[in-house]
C-alpha positions as CSV (number, residue, x, y, z in Angstrom):
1,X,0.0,0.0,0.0
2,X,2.9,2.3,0.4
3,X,3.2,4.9,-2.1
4,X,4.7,5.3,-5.0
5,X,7.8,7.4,-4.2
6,X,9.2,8.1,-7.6
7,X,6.2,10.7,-8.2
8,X,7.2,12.9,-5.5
9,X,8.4,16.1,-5.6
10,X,11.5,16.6,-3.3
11,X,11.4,19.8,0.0
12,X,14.5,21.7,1.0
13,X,16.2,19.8,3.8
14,X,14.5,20.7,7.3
15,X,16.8,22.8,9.3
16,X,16.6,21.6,12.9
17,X,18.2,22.9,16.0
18,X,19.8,20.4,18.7
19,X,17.1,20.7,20.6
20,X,14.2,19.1,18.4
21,X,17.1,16.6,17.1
22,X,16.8,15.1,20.7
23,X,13.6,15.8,21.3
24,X,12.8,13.2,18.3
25,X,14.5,10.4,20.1
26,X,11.4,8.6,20.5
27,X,13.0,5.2,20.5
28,X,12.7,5.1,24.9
29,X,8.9,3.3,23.7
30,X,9.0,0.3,25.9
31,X,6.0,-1.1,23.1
32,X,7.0,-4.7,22.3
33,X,5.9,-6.3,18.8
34,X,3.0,-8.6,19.5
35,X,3.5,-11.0,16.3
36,X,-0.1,-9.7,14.9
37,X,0.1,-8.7,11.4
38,X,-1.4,-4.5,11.2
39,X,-3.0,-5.4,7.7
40,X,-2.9,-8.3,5.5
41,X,-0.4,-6.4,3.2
42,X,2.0,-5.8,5.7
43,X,5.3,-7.3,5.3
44,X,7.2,-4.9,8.0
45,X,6.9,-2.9,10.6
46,X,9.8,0.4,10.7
47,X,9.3,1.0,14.4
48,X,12.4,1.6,16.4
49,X,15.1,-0.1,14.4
50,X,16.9,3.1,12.6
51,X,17.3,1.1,9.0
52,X,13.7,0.9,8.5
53,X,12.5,1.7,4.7
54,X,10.9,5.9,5.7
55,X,11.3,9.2,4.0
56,X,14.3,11.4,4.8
57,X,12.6,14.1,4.2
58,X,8.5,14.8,4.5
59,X,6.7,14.9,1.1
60,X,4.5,18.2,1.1
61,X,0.9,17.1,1.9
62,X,0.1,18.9,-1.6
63,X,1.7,16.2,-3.5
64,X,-0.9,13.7,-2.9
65,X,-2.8,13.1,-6.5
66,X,-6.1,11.3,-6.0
67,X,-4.2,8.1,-7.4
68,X,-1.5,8.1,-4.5
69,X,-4.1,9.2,-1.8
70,X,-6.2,6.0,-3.0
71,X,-3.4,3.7,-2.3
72,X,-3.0,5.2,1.3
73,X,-7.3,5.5,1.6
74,X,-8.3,2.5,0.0
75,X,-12.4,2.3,-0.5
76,X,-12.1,-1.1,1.5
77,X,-13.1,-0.5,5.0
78,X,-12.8,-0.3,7.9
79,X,-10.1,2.5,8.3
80,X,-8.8,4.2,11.3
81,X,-7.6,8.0,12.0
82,X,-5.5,9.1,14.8
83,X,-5.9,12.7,15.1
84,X,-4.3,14.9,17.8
85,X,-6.3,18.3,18.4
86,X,-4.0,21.4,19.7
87,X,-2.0,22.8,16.4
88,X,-3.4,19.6,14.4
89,X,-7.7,19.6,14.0
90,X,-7.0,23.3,15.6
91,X,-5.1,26.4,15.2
92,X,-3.2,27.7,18.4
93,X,-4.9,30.3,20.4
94,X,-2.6,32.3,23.4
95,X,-4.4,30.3,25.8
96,X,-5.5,26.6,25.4
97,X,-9.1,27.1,27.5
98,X,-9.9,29.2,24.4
99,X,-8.5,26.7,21.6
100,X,-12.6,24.8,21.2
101,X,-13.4,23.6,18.1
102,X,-14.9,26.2,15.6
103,X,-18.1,25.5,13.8
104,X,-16.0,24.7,10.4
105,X,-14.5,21.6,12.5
106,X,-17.6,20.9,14.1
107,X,-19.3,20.2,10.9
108,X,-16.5,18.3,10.1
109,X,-16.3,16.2,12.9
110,X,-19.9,15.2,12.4
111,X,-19.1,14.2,8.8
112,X,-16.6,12.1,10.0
113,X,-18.6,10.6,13.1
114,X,-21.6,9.7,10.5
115,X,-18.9,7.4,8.0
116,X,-19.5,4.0,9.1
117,X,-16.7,2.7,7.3
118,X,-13.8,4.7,9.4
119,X,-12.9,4.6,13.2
120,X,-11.8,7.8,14.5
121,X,-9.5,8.9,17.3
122,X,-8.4,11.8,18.7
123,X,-5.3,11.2,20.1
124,X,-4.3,14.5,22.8
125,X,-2.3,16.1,25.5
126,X,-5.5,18.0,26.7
127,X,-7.0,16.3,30.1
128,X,-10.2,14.0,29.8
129,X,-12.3,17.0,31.0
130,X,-11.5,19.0,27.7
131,X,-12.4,16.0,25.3
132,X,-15.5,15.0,27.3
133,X,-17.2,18.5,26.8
134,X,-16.3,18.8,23.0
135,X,-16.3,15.4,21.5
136,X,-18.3,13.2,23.8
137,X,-21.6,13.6,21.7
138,X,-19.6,12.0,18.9
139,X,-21.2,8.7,19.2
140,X,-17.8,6.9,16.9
141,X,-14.7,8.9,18.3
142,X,-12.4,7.2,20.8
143,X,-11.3,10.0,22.9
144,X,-7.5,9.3,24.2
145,X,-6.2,11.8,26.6
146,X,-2.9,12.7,28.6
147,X,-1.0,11.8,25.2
148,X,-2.8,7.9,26.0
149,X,-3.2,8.0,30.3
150,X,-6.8,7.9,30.0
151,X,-9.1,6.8,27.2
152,X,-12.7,6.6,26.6
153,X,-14.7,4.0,23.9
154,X,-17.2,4.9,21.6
155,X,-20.6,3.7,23.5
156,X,-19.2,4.1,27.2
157,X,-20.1,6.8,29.7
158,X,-16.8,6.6,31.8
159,X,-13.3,6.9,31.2
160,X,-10.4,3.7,31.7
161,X,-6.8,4.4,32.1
162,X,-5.1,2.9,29.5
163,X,-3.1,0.6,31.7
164,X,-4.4,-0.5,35.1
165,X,-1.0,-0.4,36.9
166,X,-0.5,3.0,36.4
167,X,-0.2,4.5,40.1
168,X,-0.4,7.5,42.0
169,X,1.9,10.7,41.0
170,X,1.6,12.8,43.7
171,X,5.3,11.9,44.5
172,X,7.0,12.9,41.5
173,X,4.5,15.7,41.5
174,X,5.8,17.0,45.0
175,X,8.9,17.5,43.2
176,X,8.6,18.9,39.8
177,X,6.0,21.5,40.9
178,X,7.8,23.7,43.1
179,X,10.2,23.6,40.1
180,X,8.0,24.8,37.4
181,X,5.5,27.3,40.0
182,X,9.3,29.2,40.0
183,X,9.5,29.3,35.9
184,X,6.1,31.1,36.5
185,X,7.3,33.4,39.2
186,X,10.1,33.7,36.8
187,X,8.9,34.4,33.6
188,X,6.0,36.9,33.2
189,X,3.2,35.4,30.9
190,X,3.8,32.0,31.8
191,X,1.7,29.5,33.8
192,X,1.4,26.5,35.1
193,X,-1.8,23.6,34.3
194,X,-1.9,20.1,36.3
195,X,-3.1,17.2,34.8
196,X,-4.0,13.5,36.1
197,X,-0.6,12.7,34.5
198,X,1.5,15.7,33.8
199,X,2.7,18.6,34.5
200,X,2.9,21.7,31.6
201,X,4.6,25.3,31.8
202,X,3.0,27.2,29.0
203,X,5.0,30.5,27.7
204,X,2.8,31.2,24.7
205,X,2.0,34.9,25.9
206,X,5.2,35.8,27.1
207,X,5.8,39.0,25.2
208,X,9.4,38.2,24.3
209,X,9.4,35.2,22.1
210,X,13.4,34.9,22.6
211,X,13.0,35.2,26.2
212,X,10.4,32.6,26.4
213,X,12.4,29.8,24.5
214,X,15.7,30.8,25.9
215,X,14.1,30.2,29.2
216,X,12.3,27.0,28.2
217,X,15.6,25.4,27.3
218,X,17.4,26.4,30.2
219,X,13.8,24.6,32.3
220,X,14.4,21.7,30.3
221,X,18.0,21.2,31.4
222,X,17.5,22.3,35.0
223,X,14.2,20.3,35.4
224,X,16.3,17.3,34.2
225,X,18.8,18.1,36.8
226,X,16.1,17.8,39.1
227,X,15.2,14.2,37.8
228,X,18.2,13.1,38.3
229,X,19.3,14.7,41.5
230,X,16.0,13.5,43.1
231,X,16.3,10.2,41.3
232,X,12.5,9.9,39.8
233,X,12.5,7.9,37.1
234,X,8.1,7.5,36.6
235,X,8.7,10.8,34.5
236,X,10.1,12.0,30.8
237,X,10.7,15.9,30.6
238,X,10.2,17.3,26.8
239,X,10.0,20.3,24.9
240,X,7.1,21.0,22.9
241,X,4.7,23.9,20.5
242,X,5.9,26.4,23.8
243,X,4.9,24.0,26.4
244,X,7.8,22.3,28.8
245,X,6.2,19.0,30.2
246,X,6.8,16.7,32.8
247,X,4.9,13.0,32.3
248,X,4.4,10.0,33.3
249,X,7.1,8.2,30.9
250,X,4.7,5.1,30.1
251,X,2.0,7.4,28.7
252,X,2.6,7.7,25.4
253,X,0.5,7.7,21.8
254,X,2.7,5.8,19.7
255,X,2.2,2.7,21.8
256,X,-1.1,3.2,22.5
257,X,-2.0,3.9,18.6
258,X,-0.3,0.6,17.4
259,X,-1.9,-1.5,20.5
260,X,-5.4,-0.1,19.3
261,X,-4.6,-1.1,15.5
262,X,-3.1,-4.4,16.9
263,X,-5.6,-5.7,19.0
264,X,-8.0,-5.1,15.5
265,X,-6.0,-7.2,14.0
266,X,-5.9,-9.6,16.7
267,X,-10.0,-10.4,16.2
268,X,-10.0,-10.8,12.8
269,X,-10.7,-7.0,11.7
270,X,-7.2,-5.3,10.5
271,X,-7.7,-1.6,9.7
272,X,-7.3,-1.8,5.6
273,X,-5.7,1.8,6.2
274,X,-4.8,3.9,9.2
275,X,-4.2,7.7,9.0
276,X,-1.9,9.6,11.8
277,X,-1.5,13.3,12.0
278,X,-0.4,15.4,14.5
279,X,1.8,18.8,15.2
280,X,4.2,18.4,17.7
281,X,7.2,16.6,19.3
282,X,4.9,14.2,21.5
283,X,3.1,12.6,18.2
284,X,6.6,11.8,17.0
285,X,6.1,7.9,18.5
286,X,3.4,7.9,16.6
287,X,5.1,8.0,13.0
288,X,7.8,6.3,14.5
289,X,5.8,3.3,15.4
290,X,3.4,3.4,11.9
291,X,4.0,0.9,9.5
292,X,5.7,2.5,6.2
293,X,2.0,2.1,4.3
294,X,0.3,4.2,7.3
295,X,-0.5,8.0,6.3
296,X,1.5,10.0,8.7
297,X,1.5,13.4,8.2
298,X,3.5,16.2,10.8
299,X,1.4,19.4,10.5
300,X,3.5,22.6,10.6
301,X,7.4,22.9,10.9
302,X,10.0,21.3,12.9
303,X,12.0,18.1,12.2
304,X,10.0,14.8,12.1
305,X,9.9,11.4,11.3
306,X,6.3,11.5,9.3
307,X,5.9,10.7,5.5
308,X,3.9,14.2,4.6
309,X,3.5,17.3,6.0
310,X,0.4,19.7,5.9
311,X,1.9,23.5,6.8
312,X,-1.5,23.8,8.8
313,X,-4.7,22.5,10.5
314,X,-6.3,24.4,7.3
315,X,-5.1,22.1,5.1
316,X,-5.1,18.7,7.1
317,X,-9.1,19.5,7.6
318,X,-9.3,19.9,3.6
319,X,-7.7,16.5,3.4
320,X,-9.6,15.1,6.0
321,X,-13.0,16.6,3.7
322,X,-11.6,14.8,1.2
323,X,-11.5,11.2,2.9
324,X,-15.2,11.9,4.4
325,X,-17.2,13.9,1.5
């Protein structure tokens, strides 16, 4: 199913700092291969072994004809999309709280939820709160939240966590979040949100963009410092769209994106294609662990391991019209 690569017009290398070059070292995913076959077509699965048959560089989203797009979408069903939501489905706004779907996505969201033939997901960092109130009354979306902590199933009223033996993190929290309240006290513009399972600084509205990422890498490398020194090791620390997190380490949407298209394949029911977008550096497991005939697209700049890349959600939603209309 993969596509034809000689059709492909080639992009100017991506220029990437050392910062997102380490950030893309997504190959900590403690997912182990199951043996189950994604698809009937598949003959391998590029995950974490670095020789695996992927694009240097990502294609431009633009160069997808009808013809290529068809042998990524095939009409047989079912299919599967894995969509994250902030800087993906959504444009950025200074303040996530006011980041809620606008009635163009909406519309398109219902469009999707009425295909019978496709199993939608959306895939996010935002808490389980967020995704309840704006997509639970989508009655086909699995809505996966904490990057894959928590995730709720089409039909259900409640919400699991993705693995039962995932414990308390009030310990680790005790820890970081004296930390990170000082990057606040610190850095004018900034603040601080709590999750089940992480904890984000967000410097979006700091006036001074330069200030804000000069101080974001200097959090990283303290707030690693801190890691260490304390010696947690429940908890990743990562860079992101101006957001420094601290998680819990085992949630993660690469693993939980290939379990979900595993386990379908498992009872008999492979996804005949799966589609994975997202913008930033936390939906990098996710390309890293699709199959090369998956549609993995990174949506806006930055280095990354997906095949295509959309320079907006603008354009991603046009595509997405495309595979629903």
């Amino acid at each position: 199913m993969a596509a034809q690569e000689g059709s492909r017009e080639r992009t100017p290398p991506v220029t990437t700092t050392n910062l997102e070059l380490e950030e893309l070292d997504v190959s900590g995913t403690e997912f182990v291969e199951g043996g189950v076959e994604l698809s009937p077509s598949r003959e391998n699965t590029p995950g974490s072994n670095p020789n695996c048959d992927r694009p240097v560089i990502a294609q431009p989203l633009t160069v997808l004809e009808n013809r290529q797009l068809e042998e990524f979408w095939p009409p047989e069903t079912p299919k599967a999309l894995f969509l994250d939501y902030d800087g993906t489905l959504r444009e950025f706004e200074m303040r996530p709280e006011l980041a809620t779907p606008t009635e163009e996505l909406k519309a398109l969201l219902r469009a999707i939820d009425d295909r019978p033939d496709v199993a939608p997901h959306v895939i996010s960092g935002r808490d389980a709160r967020f995704l309840e109130t704006h997509f639970g009354h989508l009655n086909s979306f699995t809505l996966i939240a904490e990057h894959g902590y928590q995730v709720r199933r089409p039909g259900v009223d409640h919400w699991d966590l993705w693995d039962q033996s995932y414990g308390s993190h009030d310990e680790w929290k005790s820890h970081m979040r004296p930390e990170m309240q000082r990057l606040v006290e610190q850095t004018p513009g900034s603040h601080l949100e709590e999750k089940a399972s992480s904890l984000v600084w967000h410097y979006r509205e700091v006036a001074d963009e330069h200030l804000g990422n000069s101080a974001a890498a200097m959090a990283i490398e303290h707030l690693r410092k801190v890691k260490e020194r304390d010696r947690i090791t429940a908890i990743m620390i990562s860079g992101g769209n101006k957001v420094v997190e601290v998680s819990f380490q085992k949630a993660r949407k690469g693993p939980v994106m290939r379990k979900i298209c595993e386990d379908k394949a498992l009872f008999g029911e492979p996804f005949s294609a799966v589609l994975c977008a997202g913008d930033d550096v936390s939906d990098e497991s996710m390309f890293e662990l699709a199959p090369s005939d998956f549609l993995t697209i990174k949506v806006g700049t930055g280095a990354t391991l997906a095949r295509f890349r959309a320079e907006g959600p603008e354009l991603l939603r046009k595509l997405l019209w495309r595979l629903v209309t």
